[in-house]
N, C-alpha and C positions, 0 to 999 in steps of 0.2 A: 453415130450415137443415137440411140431411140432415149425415145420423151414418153415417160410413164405415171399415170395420176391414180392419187388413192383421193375418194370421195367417201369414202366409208366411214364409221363415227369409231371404229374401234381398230387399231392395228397390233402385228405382234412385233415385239423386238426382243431383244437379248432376254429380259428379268422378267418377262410378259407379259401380259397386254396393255396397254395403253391407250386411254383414249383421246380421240382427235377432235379439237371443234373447228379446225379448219379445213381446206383443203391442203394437201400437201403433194408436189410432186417433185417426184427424183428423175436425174438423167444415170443411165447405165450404159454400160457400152456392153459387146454380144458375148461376154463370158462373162455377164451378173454382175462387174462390181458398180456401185453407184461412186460416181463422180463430181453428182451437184444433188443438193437438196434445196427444194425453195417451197415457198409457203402462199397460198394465195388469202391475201387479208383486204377483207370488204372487195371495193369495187376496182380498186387500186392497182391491179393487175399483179405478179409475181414479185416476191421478193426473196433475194437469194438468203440463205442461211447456213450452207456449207457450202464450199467451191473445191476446187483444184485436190480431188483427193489420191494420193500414192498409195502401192500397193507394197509390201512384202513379197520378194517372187513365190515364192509356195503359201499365199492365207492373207493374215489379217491385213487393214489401212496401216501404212507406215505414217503418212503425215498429211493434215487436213488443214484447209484455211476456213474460219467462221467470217462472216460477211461484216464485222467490223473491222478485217484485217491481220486477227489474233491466230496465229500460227502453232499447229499444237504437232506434237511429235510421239509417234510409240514405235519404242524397241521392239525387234525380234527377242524372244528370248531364247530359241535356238539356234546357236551361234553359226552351226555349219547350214541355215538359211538364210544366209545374210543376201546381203543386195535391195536397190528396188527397180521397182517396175512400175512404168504408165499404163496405166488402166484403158 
């Protein structure tokens, strides 16, 4: 697993761009998908924000846990790619 940081004030994601006033750093593993997201606030050191994330075998997160616990789930909607996979 590498450990990757954005310092930068502005990121892209899906709807685009957004800005950051924290640090933020993601864990990915060696085929891009990210698997932990955390946030660093004040001097306090890391704190997680997304954990344990599953894949769809061919694309998007199938199921993600947010750091309170709250377990969230997305369907494939192409049925003949079903399954998942550990990132």
């Amino acid at each position: 697993m590498k450990i990757g940081a954005m310092s930068t004030r502005i990121v892209r994601n899906r709807r685009g761009w957004r800005r950051v006033r924290r640090r933020c750093i993601f864990d990915f593993v060696w085929r891009g998908r990210v698997v932990e997201i955390g946030a660093m606030v004040g001097s306090n050191g890391r704190q997680q924000v997304l954990r344990n994330a599953l894949y769809h075998r061919f694309g998007r997160v199938a199921r993600w846990m947010y750091e309170n616990g709250r377990v969230m789930n997305h369907t494939q909607e192409i049925k003949s790619q079903g399954g998942l996979c550990t990132a």
